[in-house]
C-alpha positions as a Markdown table, in Angstrom:
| # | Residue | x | y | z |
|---|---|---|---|---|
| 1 | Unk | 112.7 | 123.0 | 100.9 |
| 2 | Unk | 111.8 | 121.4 | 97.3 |
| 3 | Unk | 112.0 | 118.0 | 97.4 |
| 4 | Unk | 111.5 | 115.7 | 94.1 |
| 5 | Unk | 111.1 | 112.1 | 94.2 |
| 6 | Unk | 111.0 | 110.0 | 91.4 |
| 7 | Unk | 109.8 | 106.7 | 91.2 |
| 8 | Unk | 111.3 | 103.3 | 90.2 |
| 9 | Unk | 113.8 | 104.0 | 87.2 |
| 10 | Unk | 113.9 | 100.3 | 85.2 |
| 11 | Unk | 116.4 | 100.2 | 83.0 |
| 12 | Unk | 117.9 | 102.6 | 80.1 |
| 13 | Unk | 114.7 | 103.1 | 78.5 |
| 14 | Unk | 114.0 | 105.4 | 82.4 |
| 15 | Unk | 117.5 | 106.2 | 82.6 |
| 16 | Unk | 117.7 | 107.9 | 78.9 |
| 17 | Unk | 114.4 | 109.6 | 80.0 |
| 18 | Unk | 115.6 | 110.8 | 83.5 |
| 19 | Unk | 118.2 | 112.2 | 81.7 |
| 20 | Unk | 115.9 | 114.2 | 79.0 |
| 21 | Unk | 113.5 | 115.7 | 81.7 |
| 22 | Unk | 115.5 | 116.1 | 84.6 |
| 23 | Unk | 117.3 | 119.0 | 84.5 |
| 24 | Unk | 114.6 | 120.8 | 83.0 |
| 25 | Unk | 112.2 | 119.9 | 86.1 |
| 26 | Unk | 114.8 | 120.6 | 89.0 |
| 27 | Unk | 114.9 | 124.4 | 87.3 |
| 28 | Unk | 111.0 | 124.6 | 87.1 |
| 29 | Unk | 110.6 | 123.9 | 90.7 |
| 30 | Unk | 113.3 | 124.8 | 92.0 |
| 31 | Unk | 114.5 | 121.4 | 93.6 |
| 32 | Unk | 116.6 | 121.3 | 96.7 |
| 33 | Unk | 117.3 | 117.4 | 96.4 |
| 34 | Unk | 116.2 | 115.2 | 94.0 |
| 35 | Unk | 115.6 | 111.2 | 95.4 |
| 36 | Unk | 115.5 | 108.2 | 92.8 |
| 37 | Unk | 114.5 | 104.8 | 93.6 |
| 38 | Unk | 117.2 | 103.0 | 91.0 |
| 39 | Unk | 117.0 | 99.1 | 92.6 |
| 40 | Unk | 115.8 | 98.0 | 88.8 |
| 41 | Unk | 117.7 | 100.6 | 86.7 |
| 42 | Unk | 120.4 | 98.2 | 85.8 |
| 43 | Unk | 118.8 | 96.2 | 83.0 |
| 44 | Unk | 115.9 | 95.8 | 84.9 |
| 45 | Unk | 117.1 | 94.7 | 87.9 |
| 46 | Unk | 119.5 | 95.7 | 90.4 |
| 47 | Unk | 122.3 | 98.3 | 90.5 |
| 48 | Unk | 125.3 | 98.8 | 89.2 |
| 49 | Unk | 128.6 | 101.6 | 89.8 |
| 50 | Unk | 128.3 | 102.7 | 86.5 |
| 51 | Unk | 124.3 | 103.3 | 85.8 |
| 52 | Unk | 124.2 | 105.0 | 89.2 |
| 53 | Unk | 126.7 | 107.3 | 88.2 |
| 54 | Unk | 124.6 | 107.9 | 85.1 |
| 55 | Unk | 122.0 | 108.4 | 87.3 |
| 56 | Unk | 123.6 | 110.9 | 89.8 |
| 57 | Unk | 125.7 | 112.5 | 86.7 |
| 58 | Unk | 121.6 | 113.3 | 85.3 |
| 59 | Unk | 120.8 | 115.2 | 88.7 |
| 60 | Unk | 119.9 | 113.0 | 91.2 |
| 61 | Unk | 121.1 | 113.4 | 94.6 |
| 62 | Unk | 119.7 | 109.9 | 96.2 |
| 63 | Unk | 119.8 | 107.0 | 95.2 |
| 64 | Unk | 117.1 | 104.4 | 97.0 |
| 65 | Unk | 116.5 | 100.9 | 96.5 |
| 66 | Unk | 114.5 | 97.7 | 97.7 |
| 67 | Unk | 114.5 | 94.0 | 97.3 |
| 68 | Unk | 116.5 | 93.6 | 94.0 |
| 69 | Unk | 119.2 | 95.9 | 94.8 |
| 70 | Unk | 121.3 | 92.8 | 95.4 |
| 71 | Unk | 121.3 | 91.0 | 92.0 |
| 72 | Unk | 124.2 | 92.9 | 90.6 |
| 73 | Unk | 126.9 | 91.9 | 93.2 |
| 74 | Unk | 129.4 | 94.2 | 92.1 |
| 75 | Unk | 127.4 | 96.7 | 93.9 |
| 76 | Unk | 128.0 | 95.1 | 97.2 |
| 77 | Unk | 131.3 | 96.9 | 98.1 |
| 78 | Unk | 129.8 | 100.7 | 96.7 |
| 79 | Unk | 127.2 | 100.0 | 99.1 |
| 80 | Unk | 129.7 | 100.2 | 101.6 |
| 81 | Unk | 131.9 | 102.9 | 100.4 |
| 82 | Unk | 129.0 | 105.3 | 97.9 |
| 83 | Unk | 127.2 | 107.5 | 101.3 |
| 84 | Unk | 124.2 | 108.6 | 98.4 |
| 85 | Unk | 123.3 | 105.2 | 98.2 |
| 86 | Unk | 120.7 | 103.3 | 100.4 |
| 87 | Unk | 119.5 | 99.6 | 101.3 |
| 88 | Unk | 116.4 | 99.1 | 103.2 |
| 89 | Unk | 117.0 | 99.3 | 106.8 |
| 90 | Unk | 115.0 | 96.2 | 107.7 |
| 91 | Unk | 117.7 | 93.8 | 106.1 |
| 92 | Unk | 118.9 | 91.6 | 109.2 |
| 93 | Unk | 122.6 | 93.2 | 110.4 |
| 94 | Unk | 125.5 | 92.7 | 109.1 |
| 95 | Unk | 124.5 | 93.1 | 105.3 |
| 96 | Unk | 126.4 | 95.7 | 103.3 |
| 97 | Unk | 125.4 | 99.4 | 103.2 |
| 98 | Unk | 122.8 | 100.9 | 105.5 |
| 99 | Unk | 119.2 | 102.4 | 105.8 |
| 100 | Unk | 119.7 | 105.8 | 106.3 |
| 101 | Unk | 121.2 | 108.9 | 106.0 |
| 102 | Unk | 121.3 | 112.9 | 106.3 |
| 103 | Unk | 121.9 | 114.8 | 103.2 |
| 104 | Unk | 122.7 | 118.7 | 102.2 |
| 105 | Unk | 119.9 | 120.0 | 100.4 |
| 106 | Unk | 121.1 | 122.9 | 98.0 |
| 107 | Unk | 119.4 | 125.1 | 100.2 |
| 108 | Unk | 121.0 | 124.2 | 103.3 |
| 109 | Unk | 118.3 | 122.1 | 104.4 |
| 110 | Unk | 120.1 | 118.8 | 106.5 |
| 111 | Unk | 117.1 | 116.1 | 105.2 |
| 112 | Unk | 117.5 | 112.7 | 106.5 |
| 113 | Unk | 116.3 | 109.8 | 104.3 |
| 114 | Unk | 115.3 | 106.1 | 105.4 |
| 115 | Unk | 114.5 | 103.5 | 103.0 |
| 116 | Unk | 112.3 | 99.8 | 104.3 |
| 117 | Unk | 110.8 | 97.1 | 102.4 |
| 118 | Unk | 107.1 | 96.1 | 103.2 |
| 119 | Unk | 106.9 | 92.8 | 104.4 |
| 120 | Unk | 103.1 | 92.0 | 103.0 |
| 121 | Unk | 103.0 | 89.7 | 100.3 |
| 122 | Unk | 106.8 | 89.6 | 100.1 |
| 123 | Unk | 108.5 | 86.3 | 99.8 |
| 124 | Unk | 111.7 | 87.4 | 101.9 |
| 125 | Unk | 111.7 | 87.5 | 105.6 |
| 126 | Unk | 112.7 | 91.1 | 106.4 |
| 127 | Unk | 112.6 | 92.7 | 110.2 |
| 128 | Unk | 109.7 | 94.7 | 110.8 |
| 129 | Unk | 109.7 | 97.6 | 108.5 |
| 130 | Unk | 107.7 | 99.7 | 111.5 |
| 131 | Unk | 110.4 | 99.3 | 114.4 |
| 132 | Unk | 112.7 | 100.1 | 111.5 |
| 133 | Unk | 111.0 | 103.2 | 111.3 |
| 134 | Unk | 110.7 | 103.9 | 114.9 |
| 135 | Unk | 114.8 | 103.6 | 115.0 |
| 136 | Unk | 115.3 | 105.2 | 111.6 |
| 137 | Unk | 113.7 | 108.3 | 112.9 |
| 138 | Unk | 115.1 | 108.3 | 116.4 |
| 139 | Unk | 118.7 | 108.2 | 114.6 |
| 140 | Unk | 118.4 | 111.0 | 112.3 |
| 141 | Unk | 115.8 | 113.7 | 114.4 |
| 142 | Unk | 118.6 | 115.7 | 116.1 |
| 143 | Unk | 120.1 | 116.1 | 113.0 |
| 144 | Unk | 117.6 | 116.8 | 110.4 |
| 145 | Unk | 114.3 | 118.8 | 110.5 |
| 146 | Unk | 113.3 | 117.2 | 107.3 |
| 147 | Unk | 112.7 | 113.3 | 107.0 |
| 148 | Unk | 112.0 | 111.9 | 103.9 |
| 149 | Unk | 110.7 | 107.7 | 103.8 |
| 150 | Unk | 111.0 | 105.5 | 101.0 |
| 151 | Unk | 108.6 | 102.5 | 102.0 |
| 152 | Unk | 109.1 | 99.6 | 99.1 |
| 153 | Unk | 106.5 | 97.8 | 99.5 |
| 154 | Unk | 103.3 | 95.5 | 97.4 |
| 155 | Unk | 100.7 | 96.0 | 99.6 |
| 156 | Unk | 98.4 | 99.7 | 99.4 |
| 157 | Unk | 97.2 | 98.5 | 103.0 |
| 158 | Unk | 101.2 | 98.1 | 104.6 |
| 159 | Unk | 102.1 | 101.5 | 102.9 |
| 160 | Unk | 98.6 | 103.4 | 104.0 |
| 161 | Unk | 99.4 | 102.2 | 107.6 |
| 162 | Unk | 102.9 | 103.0 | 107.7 |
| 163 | Unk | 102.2 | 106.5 | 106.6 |
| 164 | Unk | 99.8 | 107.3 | 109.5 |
| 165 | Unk | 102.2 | 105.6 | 111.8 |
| 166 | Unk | 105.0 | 107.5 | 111.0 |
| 167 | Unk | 102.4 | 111.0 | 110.6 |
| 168 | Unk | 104.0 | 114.2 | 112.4 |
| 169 | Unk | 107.3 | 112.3 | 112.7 |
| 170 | Unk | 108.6 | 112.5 | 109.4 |
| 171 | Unk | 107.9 | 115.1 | 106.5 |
| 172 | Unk | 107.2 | 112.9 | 103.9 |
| 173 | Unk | 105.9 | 109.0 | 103.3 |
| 174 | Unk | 106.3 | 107.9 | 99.4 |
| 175 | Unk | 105.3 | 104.5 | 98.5 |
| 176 | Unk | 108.0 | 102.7 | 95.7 |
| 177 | Unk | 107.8 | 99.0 | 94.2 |
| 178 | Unk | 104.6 | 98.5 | 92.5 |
| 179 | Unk | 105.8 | 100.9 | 89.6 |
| 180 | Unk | 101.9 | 102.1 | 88.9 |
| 181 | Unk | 101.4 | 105.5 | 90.2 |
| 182 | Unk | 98.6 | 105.9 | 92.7 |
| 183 | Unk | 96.1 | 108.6 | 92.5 |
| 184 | Unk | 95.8 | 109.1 | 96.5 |
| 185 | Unk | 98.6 | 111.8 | 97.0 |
| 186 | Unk | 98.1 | 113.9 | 100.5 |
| 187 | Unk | 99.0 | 115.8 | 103.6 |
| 188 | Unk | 98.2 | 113.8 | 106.6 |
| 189 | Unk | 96.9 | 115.7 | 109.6 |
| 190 | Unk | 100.4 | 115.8 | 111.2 |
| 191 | Unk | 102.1 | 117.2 | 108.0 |
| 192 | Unk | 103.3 | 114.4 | 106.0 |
| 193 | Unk | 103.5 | 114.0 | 102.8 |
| 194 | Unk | 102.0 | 110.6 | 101.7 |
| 195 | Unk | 101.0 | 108.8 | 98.4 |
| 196 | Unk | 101.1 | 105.1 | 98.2 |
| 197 | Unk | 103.1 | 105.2 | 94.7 |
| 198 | Unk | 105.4 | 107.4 | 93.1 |
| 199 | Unk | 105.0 | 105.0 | 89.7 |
| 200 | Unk | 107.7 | 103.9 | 87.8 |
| 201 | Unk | 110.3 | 106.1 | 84.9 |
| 202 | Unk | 110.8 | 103.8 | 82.1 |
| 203 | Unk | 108.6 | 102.3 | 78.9 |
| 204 | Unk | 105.1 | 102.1 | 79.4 |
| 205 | Unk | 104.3 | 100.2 | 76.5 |
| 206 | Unk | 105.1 | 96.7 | 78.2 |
| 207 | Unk | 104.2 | 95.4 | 81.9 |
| 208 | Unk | 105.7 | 97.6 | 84.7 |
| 209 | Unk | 108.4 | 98.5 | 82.2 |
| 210 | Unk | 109.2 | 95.1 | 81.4 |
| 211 | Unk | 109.1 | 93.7 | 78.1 |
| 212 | Unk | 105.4 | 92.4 | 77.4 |
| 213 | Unk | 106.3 | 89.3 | 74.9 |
| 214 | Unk | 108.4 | 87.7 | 77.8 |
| 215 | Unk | 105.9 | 88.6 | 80.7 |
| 216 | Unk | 103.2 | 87.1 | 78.7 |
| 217 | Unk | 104.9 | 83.6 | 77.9 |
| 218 | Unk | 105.7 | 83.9 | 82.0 |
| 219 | Unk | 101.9 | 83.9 | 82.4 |
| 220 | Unk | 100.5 | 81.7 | 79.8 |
| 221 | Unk | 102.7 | 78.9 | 80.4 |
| 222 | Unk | 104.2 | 79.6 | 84.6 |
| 223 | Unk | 107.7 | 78.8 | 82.9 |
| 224 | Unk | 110.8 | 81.1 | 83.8 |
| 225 | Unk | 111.3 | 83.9 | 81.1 |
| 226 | Unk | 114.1 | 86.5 | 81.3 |
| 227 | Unk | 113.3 | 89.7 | 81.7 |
| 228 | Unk | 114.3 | 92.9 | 80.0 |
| 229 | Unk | 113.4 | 96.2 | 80.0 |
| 230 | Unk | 110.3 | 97.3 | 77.1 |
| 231 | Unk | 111.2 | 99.2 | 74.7 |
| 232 | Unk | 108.6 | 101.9 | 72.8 |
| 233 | Unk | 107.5 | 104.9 | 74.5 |
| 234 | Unk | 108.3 | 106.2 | 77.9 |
| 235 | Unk | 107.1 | 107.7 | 81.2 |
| 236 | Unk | 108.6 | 109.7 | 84.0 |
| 237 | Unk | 106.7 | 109.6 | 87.3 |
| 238 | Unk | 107.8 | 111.4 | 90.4 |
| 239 | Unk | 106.5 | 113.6 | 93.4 |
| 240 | Unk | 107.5 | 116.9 | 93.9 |
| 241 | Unk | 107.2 | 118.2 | 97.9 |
| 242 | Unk | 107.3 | 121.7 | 99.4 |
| 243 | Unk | 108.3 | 121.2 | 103.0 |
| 244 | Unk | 109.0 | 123.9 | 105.6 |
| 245 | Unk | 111.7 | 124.4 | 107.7 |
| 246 | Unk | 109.9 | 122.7 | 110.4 |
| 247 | Unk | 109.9 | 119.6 | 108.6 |
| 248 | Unk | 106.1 | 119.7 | 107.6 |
| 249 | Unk | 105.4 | 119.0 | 104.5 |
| 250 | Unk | 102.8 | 122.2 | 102.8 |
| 251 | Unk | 102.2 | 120.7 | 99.2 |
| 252 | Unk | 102.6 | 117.6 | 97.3 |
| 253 | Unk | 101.8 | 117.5 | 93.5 |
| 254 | Unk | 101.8 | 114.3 | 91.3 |
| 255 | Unk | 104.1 | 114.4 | 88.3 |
| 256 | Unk | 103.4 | 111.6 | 85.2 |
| 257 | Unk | 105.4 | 112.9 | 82.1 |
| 258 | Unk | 104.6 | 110.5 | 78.9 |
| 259 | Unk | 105.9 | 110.6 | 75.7 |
């Protein structure tokens, strides 16, 4: 099974690019399921019914999220009612959506997917993103071979331990949230497939995507600024994963595509 993750989309600058490159990249390798983490593709920040129809409409199977998939509340109700669309589990009960899930890959392939915030460094008070693993996986096993993790998280440290927690349980670990790729992509001894970030799809000529005047002012002066996506020239970063039909991962390759 070809997997393809791709990481953080922030805003239409990494939509209009998704949309150039993906279909293009799920023929080269083959994709079974394609995963985006679109919590800041609407303007930015949070999610809306329309861009993640532009997102799904471009190739993209999954939608995963993090902590700012709540500031667009009309997404509240689609999170209840849209099954390709994930929270992190680790939100106390009762909020809308859920965690996880079990998808058809194109090849047949029932892949289950889980999606947690870190709590390091994190200024929300989320349940403990390793018990939400433990359940997470416990849920899904008996129905899919293949268990793909979405950890959003700011600390290298949280997602590094959460990989070898979860190693030989789940087929593949990929780190979201920082939106700077990391350079550390492996298979752990038990068959995941880990990296602590998949990077960010979107302008890399401001500050993780955002627009650099604005994120400047924030710094030089600590006021509030607005923030809105860069504009200039743009990146795609994703993973691509070959996984066999046990569920252990064989092959992950790093994918940075710049304009």
């Amino acid at each position: 099974m070809n997997l393809l993750f791709i990481g953080d989309i922030f805003g239409s600058p990494g939509r209009s690019f998704l949309k150039e490159l993906l279909p293009e990249l799920l023929k080269d390798y083959q994709i079974d399921l394609a995963i985006a983490n679109g919590e800041n593709a609407a303007g930015g920040v949070g999610l809306t019914g329309t861009v993640a129809e532009e997102i799904f409409s471009a190739g993209v199977d999954v939608i995963t999220s993090g902590n700012h998939i709540w500031h667009q509340k009309e997404i509240y109700p689609l999170l209840e009612t849209e099954e390709r669309i994930l929270r992190p589990a680790n939100y106390p009960p009762g909020v809308p959506g859920k965690g996880s899930a079990v998808y058809r890959a194109r090849d047949g392939t029932a892949v289950g997917v889980i999606n947690v915030c870190g709590r390091t460094y994190s200024s929300q008070h989320f349940d403990c993103p390793f018990r939400a693993l433990d359940a997470g996986i416990d849920k899904i096993r008996a129905a899919a071979p293949v268990i793909v993790i979405d950890f959003h998280g700011e600390a290298s440290s949280e997602k590094i331990a959460a990989g070898w927690y979860v190693d030989g349980r789940a087929s593949a670990l990929l780190g979201t949230h920082t939106h700077v790729q990391t350079a550390d992509e492996l298979i752990l001894p038990g068959g995941t497939a880990y990296i602590t970030d998949a990077g960010m799809t979107g302008s890399y000529e401001g500050v993780i995507g955002a627009d650099r005047e604005a994120v400047l002012k924030h710094f030089l002066t600590q006021l509030p600024v607005r923030i809105k996506p860069a504009g200039g020239k743009r990146q795609f970063s994703a993973v691509y994963c070959a996984i066999h039909p046990s569920g252990k991962s064989e092959k992950i390759e790093r994918i940075l595509i710049r304009e």
